[in-house]
N, C-alpha and C positions, 0 to 999 in steps of 0.2 A: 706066568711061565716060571717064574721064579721060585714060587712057593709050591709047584705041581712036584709030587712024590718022585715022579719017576725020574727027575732032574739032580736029586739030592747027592747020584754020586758023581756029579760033573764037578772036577777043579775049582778050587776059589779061584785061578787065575781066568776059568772061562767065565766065571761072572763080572769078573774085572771089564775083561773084555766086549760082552756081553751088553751092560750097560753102559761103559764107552761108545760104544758102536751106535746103542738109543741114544744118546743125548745127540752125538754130531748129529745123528740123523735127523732128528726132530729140531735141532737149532734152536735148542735149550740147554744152556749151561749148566742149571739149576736140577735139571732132570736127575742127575747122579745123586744127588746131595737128598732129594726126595725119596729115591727109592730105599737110597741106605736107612733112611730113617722109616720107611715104613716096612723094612725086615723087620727092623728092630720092636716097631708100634704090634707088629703081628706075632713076634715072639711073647710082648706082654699080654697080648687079647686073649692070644693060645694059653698059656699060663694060666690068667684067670679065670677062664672057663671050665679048665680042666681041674682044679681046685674048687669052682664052685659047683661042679657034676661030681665032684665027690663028696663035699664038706655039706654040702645042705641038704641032701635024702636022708643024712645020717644026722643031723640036726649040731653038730660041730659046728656051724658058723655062728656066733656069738652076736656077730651084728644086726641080725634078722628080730625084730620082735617074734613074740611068742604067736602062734595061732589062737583063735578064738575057737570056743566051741563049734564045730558044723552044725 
């Protein structure tokens, strides 16, 4: 729910709350601490992906060895 488009223009305070509200519920302290941290894991995944759909059709990525002949 967090990460669904159509949510993007809701308030940082409704996520505040939003997540407050899952952890009581689930009677997991730790729940907040995870989610925040997997916004963040999924802004880096989206990052690199979207770098690597660019950077490697067009042969800019450096790290890739060369292709062999087909």
């Amino acid at each position: 729910m967090l990460t669904h488009p159509s949510y993007a223009a809701a308030p940082p305070e409704r996520w505040l709350w939003v997540v407050a509200t899952y952890s009581t519920a689930v009677g997991d302290s730790g729940a907040s601490q995870r989610i925040r941290v997997y916004e963040l894991v999924l802004c880096v995944v989206g990052s690199a992906l979207a770098r690597m759909l660019y950077e490697v059709p067009r042969g800019l990525d450096p790290r890739l060895v060369e292709r062999g002949p087909s």
